[in-house]
LUMMINU-658829 format. One record per residue: y, z, x of N, C-alpha, C in turn; residue in three letters; residue number from 1. Coordinates in steps of 0.02 Angstrom, whole numbers. Layout:
N
((Y,Z,X),(Y,Z,X),(Y,Z,X),'ala',NUM)
...
This chain:
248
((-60,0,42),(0,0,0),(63,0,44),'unk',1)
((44,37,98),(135,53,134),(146,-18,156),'unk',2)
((77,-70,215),(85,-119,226),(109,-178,181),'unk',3)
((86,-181,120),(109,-221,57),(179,-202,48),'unk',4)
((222,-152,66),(285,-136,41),(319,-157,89),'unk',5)
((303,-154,156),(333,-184,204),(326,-227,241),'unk',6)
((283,-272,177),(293,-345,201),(334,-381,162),'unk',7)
((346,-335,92),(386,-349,37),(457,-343,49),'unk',8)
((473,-297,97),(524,-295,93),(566,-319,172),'unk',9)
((506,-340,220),(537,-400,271),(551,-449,228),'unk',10)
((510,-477,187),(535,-542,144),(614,-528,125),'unk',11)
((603,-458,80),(679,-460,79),(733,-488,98),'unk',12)
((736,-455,156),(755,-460,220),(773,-518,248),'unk',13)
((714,-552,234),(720,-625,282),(776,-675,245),'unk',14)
((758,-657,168),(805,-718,115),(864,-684,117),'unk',15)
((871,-623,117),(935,-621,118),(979,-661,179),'unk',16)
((939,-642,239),(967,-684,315),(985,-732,299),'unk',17)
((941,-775,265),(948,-856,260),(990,-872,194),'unk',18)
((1006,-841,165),(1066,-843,115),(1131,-860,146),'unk',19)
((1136,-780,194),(1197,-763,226),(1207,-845,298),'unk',20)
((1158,-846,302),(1147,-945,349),(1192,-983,315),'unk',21)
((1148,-961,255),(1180,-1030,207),(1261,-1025,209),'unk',22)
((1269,-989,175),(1338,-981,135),(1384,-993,223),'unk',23)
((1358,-974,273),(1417,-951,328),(1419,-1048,348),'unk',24)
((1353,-1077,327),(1346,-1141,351),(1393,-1200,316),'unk',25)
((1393,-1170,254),(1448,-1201,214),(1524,-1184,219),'unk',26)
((1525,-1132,239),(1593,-1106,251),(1609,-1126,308),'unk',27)
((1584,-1149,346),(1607,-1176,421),(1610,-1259,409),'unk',28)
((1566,-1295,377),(1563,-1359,363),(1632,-1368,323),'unk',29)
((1632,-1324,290),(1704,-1331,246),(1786,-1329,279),'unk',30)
((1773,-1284,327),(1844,-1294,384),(1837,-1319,425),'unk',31)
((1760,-1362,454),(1780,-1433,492),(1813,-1490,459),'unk',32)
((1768,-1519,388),(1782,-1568,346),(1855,-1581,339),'unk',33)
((1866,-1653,341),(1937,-1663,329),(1942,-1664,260),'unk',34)
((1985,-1638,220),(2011,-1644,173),(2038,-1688,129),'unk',35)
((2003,-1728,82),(2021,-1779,34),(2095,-1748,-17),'unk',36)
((2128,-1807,-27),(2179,-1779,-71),(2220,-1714,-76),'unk',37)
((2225,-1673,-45),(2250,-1608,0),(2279,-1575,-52),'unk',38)
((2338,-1620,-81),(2393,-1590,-113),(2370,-1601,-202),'unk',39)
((2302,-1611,-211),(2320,-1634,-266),(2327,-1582,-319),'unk',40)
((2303,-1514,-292),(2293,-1442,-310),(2369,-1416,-353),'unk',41)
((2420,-1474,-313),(2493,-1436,-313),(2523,-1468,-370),'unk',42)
((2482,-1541,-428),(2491,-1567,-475),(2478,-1539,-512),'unk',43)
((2568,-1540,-548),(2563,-1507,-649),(2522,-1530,-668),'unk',44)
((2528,-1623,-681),(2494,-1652,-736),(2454,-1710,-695),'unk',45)
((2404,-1727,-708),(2360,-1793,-699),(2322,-1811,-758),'unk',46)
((2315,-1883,-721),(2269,-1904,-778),(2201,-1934,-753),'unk',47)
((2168,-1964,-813),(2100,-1992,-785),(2069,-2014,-850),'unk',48)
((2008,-2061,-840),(1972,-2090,-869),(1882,-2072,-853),'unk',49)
((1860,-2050,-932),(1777,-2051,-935),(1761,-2107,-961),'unk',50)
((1696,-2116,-939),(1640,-2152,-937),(1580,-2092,-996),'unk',51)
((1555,-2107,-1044),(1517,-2062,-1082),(1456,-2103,-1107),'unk',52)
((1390,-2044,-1085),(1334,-2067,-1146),(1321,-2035,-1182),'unk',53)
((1292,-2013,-1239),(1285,-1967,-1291),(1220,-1978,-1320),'unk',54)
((1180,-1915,-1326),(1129,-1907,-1357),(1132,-1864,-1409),'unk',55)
((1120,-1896,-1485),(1156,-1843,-1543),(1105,-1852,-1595),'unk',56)
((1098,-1806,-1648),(1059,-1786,-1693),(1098,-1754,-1731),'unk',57)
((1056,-1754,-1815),(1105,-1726,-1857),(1061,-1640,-1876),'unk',58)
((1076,-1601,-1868),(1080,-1541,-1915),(1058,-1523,-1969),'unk',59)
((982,-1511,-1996),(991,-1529,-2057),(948,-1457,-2107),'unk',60)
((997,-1471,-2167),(982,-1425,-2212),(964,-1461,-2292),'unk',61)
((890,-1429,-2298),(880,-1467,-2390),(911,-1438,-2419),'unk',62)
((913,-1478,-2489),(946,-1446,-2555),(906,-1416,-2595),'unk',63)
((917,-1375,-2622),(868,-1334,-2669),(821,-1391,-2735),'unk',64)
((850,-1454,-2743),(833,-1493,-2781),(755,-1533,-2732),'unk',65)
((776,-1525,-2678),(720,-1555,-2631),(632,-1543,-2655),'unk',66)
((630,-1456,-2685),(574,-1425,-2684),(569,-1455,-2770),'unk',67)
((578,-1472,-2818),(565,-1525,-2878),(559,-1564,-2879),'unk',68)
((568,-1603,-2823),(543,-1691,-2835),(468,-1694,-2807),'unk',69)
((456,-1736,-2790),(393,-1754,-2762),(373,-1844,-2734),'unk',70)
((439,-1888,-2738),(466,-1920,-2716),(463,-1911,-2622),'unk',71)
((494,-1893,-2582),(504,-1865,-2525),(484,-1838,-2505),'unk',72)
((424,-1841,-2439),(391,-1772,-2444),(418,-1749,-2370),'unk',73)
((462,-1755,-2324),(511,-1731,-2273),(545,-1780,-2255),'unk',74)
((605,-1742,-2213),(649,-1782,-2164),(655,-1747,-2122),'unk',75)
((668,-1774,-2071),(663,-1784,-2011),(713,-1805,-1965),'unk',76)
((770,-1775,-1922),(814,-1779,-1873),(779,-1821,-1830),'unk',77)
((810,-1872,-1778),(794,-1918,-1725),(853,-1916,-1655),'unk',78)
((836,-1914,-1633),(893,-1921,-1555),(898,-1969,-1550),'unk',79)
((963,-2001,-1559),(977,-2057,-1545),(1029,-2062,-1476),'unk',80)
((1044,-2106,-1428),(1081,-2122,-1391),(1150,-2157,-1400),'unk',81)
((1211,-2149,-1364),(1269,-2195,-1404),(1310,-2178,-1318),'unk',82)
((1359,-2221,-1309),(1411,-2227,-1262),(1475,-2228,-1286),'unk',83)
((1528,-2194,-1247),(1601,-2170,-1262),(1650,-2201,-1204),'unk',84)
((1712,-2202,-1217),(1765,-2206,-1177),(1807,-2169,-1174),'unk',85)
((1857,-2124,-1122),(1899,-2087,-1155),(1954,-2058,-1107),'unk',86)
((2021,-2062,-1127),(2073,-2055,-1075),(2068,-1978,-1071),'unk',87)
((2093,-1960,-1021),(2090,-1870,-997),(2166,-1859,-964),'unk',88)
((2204,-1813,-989),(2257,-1784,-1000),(2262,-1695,-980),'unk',89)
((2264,-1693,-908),(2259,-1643,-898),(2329,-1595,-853),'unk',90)
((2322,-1513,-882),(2395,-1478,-864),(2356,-1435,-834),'unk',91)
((2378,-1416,-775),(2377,-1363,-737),(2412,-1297,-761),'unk',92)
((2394,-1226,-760),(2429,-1169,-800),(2408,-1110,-711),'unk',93)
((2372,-1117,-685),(2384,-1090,-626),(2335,-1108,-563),'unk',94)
((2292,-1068,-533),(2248,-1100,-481),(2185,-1112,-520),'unk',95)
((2188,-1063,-566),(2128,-1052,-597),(2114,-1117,-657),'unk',96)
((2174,-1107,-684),(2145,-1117,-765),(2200,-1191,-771),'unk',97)
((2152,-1228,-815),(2196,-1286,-850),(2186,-1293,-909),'unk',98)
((2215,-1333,-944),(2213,-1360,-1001),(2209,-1437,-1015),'unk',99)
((2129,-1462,-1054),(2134,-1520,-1050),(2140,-1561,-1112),'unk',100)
((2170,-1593,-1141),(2154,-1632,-1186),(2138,-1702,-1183),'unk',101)
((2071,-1746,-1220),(2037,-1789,-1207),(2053,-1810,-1280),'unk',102)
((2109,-1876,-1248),(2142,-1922,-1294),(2154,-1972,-1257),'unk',103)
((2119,-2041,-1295),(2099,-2042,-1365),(2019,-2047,-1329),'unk',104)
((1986,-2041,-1373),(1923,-1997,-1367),(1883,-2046,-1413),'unk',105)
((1839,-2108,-1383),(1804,-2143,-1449),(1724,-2155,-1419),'unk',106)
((1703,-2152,-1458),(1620,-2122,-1481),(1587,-2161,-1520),'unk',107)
((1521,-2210,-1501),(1496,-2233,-1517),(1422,-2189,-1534),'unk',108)
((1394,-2189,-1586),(1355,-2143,-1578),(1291,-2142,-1656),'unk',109)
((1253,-2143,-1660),(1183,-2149,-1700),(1158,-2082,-1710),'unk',110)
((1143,-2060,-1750),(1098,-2005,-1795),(1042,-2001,-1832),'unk',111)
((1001,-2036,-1808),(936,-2076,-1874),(918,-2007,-1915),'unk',112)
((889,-2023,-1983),(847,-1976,-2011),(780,-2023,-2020),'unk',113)
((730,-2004,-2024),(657,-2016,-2043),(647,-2003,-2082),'unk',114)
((625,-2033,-2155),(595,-2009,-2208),(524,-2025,-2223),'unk',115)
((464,-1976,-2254),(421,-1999,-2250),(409,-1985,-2345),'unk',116)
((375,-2052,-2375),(391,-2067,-2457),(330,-2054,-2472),'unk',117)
((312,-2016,-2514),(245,-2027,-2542),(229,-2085,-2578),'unk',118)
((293,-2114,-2615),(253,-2176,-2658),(303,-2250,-2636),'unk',119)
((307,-2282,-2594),(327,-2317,-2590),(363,-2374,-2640),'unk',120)
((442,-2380,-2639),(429,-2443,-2698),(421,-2528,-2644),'unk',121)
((392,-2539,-2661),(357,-2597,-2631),(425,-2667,-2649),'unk',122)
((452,-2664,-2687),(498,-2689,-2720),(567,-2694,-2692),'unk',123)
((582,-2641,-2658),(639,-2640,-2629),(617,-2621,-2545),'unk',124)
((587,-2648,-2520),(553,-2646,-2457),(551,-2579,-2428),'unk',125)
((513,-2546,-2476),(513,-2479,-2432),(454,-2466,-2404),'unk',126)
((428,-2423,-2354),(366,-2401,-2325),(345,-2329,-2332),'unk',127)
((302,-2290,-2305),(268,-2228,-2306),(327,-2174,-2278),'unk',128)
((356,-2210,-2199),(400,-2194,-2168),(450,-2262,-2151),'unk',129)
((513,-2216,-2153),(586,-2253,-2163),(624,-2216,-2109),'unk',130)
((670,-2235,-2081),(708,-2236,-2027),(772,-2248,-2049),'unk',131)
((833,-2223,-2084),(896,-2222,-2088),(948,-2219,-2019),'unk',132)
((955,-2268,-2018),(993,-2256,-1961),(1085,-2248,-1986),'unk',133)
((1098,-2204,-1970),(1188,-2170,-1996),(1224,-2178,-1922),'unk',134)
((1261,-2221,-1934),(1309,-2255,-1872),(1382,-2212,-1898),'unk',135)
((1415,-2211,-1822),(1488,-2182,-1835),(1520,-2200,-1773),'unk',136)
((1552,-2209,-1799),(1608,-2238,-1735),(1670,-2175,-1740),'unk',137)
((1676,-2142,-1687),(1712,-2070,-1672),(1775,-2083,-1649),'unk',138)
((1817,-2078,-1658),(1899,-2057,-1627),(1915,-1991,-1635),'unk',139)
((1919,-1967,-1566),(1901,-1889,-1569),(1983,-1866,-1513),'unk',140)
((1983,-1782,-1532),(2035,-1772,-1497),(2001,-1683,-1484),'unk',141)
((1975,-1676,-1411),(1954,-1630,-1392),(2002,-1582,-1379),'unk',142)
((2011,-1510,-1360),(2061,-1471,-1305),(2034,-1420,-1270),'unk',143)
((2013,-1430,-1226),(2000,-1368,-1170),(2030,-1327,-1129),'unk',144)
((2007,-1282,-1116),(2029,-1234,-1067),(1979,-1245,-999),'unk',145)
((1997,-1260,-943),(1969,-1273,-893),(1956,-1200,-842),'unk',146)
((1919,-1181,-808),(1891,-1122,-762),(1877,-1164,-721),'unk',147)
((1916,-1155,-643),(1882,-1180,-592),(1884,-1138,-551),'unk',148)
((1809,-1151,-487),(1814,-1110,-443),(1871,-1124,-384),'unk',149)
((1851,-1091,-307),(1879,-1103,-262),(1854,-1199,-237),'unk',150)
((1902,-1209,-218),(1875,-1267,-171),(1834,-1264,-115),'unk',151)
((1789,-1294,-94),(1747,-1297,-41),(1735,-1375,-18),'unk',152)
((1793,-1347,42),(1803,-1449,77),(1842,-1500,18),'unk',153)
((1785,-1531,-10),(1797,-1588,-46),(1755,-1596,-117),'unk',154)
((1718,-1516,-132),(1697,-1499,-191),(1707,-1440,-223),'unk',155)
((1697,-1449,-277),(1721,-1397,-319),(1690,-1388,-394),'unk',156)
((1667,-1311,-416),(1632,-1319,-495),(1692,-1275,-551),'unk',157)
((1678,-1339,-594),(1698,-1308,-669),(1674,-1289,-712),'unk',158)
((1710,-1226,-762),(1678,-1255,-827),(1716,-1262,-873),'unk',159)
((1717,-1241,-945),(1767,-1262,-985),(1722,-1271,-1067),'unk',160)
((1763,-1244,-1118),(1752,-1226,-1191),(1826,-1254,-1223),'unk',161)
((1801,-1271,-1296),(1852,-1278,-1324),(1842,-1297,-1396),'unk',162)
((1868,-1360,-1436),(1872,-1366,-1506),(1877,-1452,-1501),'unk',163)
((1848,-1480,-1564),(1881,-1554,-1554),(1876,-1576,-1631),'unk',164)
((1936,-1619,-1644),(1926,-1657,-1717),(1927,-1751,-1720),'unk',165)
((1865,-1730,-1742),(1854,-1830,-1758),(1856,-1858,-1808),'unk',166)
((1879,-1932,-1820),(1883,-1957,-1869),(1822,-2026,-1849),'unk',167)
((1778,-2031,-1920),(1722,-2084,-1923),(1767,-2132,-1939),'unk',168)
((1754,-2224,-1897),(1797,-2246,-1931),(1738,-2295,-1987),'unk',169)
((1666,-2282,-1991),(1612,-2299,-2007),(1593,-2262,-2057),'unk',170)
((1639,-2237,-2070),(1620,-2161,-2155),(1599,-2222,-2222),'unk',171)
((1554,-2201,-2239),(1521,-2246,-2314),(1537,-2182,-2349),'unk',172)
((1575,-2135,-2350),(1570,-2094,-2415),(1595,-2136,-2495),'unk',173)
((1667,-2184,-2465),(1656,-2220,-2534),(1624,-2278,-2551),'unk',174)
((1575,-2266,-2527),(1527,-2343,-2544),(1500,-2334,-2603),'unk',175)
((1513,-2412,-2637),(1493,-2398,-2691),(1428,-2431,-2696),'unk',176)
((1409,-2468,-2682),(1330,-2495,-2686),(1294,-2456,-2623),'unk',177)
((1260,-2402,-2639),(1239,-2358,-2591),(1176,-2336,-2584),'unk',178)
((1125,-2379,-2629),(1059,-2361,-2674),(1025,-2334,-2605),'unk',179)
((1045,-2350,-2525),(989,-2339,-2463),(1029,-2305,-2448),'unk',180)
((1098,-2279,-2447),(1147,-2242,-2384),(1101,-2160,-2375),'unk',181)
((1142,-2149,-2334),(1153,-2050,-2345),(1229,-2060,-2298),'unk',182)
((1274,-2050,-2385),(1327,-2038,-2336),(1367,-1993,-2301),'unk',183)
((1435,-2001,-2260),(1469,-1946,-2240),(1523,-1976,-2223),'unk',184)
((1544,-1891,-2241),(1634,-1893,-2236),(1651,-1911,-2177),'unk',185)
((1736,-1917,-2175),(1765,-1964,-2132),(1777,-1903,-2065),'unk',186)
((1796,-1848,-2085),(1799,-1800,-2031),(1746,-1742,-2012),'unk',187)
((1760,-1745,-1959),(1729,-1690,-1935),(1744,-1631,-1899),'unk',188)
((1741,-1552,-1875),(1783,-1521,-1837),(1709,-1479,-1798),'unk',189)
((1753,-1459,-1729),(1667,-1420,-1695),(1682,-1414,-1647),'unk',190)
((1659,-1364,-1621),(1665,-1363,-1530),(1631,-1354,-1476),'unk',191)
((1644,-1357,-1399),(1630,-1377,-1376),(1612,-1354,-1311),'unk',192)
((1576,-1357,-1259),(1572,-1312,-1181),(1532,-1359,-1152),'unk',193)
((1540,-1339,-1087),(1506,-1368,-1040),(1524,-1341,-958),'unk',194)
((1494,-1385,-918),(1510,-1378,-838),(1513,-1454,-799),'unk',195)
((1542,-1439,-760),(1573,-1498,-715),(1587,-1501,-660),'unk',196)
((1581,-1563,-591),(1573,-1530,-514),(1646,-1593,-499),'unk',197)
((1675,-1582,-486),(1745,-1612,-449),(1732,-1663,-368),'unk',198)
((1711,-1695,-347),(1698,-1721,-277),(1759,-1788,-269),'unk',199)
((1797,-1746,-217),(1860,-1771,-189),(1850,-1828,-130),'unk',200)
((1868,-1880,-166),(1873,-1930,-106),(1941,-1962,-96),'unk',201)
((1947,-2031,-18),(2020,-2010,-25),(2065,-2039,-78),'unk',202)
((2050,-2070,-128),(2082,-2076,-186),(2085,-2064,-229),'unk',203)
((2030,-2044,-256),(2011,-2010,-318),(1957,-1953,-340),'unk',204)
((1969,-1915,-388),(1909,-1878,-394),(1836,-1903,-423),'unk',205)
((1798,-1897,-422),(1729,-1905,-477),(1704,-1841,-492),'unk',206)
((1709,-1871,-551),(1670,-1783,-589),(1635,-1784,-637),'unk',207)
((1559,-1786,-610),(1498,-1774,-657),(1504,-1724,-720),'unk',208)
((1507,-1744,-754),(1496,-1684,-827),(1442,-1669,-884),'unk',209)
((1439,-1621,-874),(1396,-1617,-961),(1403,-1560,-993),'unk',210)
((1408,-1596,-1069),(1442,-1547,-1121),(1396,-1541,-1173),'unk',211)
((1397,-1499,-1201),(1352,-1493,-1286),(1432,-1467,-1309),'unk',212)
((1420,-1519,-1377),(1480,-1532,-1449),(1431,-1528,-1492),'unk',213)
((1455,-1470,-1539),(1416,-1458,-1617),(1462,-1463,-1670),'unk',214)
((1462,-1498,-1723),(1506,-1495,-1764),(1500,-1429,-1814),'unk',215)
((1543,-1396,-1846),(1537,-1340,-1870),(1542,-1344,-1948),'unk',216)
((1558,-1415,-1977),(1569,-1406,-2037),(1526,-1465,-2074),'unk',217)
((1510,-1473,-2161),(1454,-1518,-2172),(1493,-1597,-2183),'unk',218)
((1451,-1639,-2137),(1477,-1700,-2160),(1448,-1748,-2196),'unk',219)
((1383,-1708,-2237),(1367,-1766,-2280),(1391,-1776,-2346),'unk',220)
((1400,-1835,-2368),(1442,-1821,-2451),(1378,-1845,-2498),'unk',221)
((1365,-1769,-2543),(1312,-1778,-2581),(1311,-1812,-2617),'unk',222)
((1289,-1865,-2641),(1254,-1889,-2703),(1224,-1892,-2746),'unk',223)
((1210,-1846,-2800),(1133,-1827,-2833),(1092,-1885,-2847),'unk',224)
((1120,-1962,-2874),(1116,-2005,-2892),(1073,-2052,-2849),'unk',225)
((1097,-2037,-2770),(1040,-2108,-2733),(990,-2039,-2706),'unk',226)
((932,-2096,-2682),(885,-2055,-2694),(875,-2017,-2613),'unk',227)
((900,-2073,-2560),(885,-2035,-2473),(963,-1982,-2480),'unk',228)
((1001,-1967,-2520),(1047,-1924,-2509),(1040,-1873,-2565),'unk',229)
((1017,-1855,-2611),(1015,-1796,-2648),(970,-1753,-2645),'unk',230)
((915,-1756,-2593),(880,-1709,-2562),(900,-1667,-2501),'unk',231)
((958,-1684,-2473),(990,-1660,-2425),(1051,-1617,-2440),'unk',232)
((1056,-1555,-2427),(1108,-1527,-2421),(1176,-1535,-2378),'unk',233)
((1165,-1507,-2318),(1204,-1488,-2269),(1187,-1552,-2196),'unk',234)
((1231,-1596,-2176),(1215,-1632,-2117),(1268,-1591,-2056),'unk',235)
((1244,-1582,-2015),(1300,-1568,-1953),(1295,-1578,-1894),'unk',236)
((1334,-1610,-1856),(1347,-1662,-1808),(1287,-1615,-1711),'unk',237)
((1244,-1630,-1678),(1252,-1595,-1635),(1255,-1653,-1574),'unk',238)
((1277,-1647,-1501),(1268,-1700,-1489),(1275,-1665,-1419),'unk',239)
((1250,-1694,-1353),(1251,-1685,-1305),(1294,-1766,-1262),'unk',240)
((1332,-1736,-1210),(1354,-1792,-1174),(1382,-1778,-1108),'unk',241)
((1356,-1830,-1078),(1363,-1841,-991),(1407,-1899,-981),'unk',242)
((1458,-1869,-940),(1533,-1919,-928),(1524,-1920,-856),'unk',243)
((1556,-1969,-825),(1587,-1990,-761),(1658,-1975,-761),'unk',244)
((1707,-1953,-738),(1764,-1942,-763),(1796,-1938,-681),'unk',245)
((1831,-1997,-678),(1890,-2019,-621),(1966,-2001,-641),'unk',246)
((1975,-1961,-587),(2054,-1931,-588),(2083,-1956,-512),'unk',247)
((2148,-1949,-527),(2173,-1963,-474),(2249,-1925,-467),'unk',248)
């Protein structure tokens, strides 16, 4: 037992050493390295442009009417993939902290539901299982609060929370021939977090990101009347996304 403890606790020992390697190895690499962009620390305001992909799904809650039919026998959320563009508008408030707002903010983006029918109508080309696919095209206006650490050389980590409101410009809520939709409203509101690494080169920054955005409020507009939307209650937006985001 004593030998088992004190081999346990050379290990200790040893990682801690090679921690303290580490960190002194970076800290020295960091005051050789020449310094990209030096001053850019000392900018109120900059700007920049993302690059976005998005992987999003809808949220979903039945309606109490769901458990009386016998029509429908589930649905089913799908991950779908979509790509964004989006200008970045950012204020400096001290070493620490910024404030960003991501305007204009547009979002291409898919939500399938799966339905699986017990009785097919053969008539209007339906199958066992059905695939709704709910398209939206997003114009969104994010605002964050930015947390960054210290600089090291020519990198640096963030993170950052906040709120965002979008407008669908793809909303079928007033569609009137809708016998296949499940529709939804035109807005949406929800928010937002993530983390992000800053790598300074000599013109510009690049900064890997990824965020999870949940929408907080329901955007489907019920219908009792068609039949893939009055089994559904509550739709709400969740969506994950990874940006490229060049500042300068």
């Amino acid at each position: 037992m004593y030998n088992l403890l004190r081999n346990k606790t050379n290990g200790i020992k040893k990682l801690g050493l090679a921690m303290l390697m580490f960190i002194s190895a970076i800290s020295s690499n960091a005051q050789e390295v020449e310094l990209n962009l030096p001053n850019h620390d000392d900018k109120r305001y900059y700007l920049g442009i993302g690059l976005m992909y998005n992987n999003a799904r809808f949220l979903l809650e039945q309606h109490p009417s769901f458990l009386g039919q016998d029509s429908i026998l589930s649905i089913n959320p799908l991950n779908t993939g979509g790509i964004g563009l989006a200008g970045i508008h950012t204020l400096r408030i001290n070493r620490r902290f910024e404030i960003r707002a991501i305007f204009p903010q547009l979002l291409f983006s898919y939500k399938n539901l799966t339905y699986n029918l017990k009785s097919p109508n053969k008539s209007m080309d339906e199958d066992t299982f059905m695939t709704k696919q709910v398209e939206s095209i997003l114009i969104g206006l994010p605002i964050h609060i930015k947390f960054r650490s210290d600089r090291i050389g020519n990198f640096r980590v963030y993170m950052f929370g906040g709120a965002k409101i979008e407008y669908d410009l793809a909303s079928n809520s007033s569609a009137r021939r809708a016998e296949n939709l499940v529709k939804l409203k035109s807005y949406d509101f929800g928010v937002e977090a993530g983390i992000g690494f800053n790598f300074y080169f000599p013109v510009f920054i690049l900064s890997p990101e990824l965020k999870i955005s949940n929408g907080i409020i329901n955007t489907h507009s019920r219908d009792a009347n068609l039949k893939f939307s009055n089994t559904i209650d509550r739709l709400s937006s969740r969506m994950i996304i990874f940006s490229l985001i060049f500042e300068g």
